[in-house]
N, C-alpha and C positions, 0 to 999 in steps of 0.2 A: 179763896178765889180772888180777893182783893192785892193780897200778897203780889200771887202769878201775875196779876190785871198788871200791876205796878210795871216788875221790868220788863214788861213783853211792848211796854211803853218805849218810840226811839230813843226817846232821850237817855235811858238808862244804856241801851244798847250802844250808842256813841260814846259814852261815860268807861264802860266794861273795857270798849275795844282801844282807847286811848290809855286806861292803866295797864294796858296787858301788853301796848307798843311800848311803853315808856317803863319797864320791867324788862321788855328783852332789848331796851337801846342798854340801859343801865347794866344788864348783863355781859354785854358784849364791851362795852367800856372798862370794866373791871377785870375781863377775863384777858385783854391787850396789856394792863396794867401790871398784871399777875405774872405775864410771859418771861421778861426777863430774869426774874427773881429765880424762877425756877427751872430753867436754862441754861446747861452749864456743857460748856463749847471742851472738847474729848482731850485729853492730857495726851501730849505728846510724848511717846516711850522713845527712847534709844532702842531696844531689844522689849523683848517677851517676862520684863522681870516684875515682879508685884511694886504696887505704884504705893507702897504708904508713906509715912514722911523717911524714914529710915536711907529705904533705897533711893529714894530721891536726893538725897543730900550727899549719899555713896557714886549716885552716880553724877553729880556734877552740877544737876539742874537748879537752876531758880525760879521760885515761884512766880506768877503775876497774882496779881490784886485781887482777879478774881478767882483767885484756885486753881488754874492752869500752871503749867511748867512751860520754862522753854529750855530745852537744850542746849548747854555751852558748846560752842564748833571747838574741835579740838586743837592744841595750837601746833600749829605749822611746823612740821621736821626742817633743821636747817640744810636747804640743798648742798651739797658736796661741793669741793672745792672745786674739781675740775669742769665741774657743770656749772658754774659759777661763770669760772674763765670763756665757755662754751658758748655761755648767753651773752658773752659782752663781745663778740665776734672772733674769739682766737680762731686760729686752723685746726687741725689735727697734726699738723708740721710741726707746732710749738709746743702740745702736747708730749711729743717724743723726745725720750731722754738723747742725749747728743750721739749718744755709743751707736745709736736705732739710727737717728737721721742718717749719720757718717755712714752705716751699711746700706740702707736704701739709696742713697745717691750713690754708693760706689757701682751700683749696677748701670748707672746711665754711663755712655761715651762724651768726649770733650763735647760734639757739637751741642748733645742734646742738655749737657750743660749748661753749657752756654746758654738756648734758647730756654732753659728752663727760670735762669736770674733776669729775664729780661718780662717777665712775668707778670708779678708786683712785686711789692716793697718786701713783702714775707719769704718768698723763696728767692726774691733775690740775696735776702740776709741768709737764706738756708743754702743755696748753689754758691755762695764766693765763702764758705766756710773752708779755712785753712785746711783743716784734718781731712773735709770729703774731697779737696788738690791733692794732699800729700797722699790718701789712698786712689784717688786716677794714676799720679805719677807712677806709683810701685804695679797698677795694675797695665798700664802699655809701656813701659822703658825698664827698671828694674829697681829691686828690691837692696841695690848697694849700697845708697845712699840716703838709708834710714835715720841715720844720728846727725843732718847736717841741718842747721837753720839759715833756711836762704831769709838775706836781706829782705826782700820786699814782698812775702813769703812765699805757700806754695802755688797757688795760682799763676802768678809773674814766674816764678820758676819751672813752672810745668809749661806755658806760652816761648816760654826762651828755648829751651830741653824740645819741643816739639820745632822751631825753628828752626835749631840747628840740624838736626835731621832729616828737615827736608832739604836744608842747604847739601847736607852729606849726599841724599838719595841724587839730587841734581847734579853732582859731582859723576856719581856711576852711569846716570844716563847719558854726559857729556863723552866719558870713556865708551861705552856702547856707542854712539854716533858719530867715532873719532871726528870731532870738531875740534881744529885745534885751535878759532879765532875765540869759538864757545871758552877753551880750557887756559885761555888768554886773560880774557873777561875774570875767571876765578879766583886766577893767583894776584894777589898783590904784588904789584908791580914793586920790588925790594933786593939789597943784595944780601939778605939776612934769610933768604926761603930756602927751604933745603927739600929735595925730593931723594930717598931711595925704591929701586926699584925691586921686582923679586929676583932679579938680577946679584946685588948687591951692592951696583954701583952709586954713590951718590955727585949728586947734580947740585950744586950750591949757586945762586944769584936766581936771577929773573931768566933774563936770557939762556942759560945752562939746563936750567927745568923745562924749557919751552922745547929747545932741541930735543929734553929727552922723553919729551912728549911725541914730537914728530917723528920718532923713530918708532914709538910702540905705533903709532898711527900707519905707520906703511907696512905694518905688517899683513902679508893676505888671510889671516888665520879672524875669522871673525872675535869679537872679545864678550862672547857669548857667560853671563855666571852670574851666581847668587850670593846675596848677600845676608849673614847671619848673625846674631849675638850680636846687634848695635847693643854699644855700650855709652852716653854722652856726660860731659859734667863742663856747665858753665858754670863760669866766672862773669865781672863787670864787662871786662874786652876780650875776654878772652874764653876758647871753648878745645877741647879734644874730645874725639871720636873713637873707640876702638871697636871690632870689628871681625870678623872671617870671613872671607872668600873663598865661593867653589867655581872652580871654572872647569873642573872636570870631578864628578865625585868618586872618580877610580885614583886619583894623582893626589887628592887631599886638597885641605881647605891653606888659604895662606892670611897669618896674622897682618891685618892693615891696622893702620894708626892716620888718623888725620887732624890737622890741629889748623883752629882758625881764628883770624882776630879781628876787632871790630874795628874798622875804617871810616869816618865821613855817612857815619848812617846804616853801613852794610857788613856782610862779614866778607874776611877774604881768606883762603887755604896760604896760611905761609909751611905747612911740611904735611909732606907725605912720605909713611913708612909701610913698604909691602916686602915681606918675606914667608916664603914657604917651610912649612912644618916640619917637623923632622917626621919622616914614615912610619917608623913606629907609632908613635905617640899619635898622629894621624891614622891611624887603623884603627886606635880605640875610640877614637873620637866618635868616627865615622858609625863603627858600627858595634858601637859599647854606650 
């Protein structure tokens, strides 16, 4: 009964409840102490493969300090050459082997050519490529004059060649409008010009070709015809035209010839040759 008397005494009871706080501080101190030791943060797999040292060294990884792995990132495939080129700004123009560009520009016409170099700096070096002139020239004028290397190449030769053609065409319109101060203006004023007609008469000097202009001009029969097979080949001054005329396609086409030379800036007709077919040979033409 003494025993009980004792700790039923407060003092004991504050004594009790103070070693029993200081048991669960000291508990909870050690179990915070404890935490990291026995904590161990999940190993990183590549794939689903068993993690002992084995596989871990097969597949690349290196350890850290505390037992973990990290995964090596694998190293970089070298990108492609043209993806290379593709990332430092080329086109797709520069891309293309020359054979490819030359067929892709030969589907554009002179103008859009043209408007095509005036672009940038890239398809300017791609639109004044010799090879994609020399394939416009063979596709509007013709295919005869495959083996020649013009001087200044074929750009400047395909500009001259279109030139002269329309000097030729303006010659035909002047004949359709018998103007004869217009067919003045054309010929170089010379006594080295020579005109025949399909006549067969020829007309020599300035003055003599002029007359025998003003005689086709009085004639009442309009000078109604087409013109076919331009054929052109210049020179520095110098240029010829060949040609067919129909001025009725029941009577046949007549061979023209025109030739012109450069003057003071411009061109001028010093000869013209028109003669009709012979009929036979004119019937196959026509309709063979």
């Amino acid at each position: 009964m003494e025993i009980f008397s004792l700790f039923s005494e407060p003092s004991y009871v504050a004594v009790a409840v103070t070693a029993l706080c200081f048991l669960l501080a000291l508990y909870s101190l050690l179990r915070s102490f404890s935490l990291p030791r026995r904590f161990t943060p999940p190993r990183k797999h590549h794939c689903d493969c068993a993690s002992d040292s084995a596989s871990v060294a097969a597949s690349g990884a290196v350890p850290y300090l505390n037992g973990a792995v990290e995964m090596l990132e694998p190293s970089p495939v070298p990108a492609p050459v043209v993806l290379g080129e593709r990332l430092t700004g080329s086109s797709m123009m520069e891309e293309l082997v020359p054979e490819i560009t030359t067929h892709a520009l030969s589907y554009l016409d002179y103008p859009s050519l043209c408007r095509l170099s005036m672009t940038n700096s890239l398809m300017r070096k791609a639109a004044n490529d010799d090879n994609a002139w020399k394939a416009l020239y063979h596709k509007d004028f013709t295919l005869e004059q495959d083996s020649i290397t013009p001087t200044n190449g074929w750009k400047a030769y395909y500009a001259a060649t279109r030139a002269i053609v329309n000097i030729n065409t303006e010659f035909f319109n002047i004949v359709r409008d018998k103007s004869l101060p217009a067919m003045s203006r054309f010929w170089l004023n010379a006594d080295y010009v020579k005109c025949i007609h399909a006549s067969g008469e020829l007309f020599s000097g300035f003055n003599a070709v002029m007359q025998s202009w003003q005689l086709v001009f009085n004639w009442e029969q309009g000078l109604n015809f087409q013109v076919r097979d331009v054929r052109a080949r210049v020179l520095a001054d110098m240029a010829w035209v060949t040609m067919r005329t129909y001025v009725d396609m029941d009577t046949g086409p007549f061979n023209v010839t025109n030739v012109f030379e450069f003057h003071n800036g411009r061109w001028y007709m010093v000869h013209h040759h028109s003669s009709m077919m012979n009929g036979d040979v004119d019937h196959q033409i026509v309709h063979g």
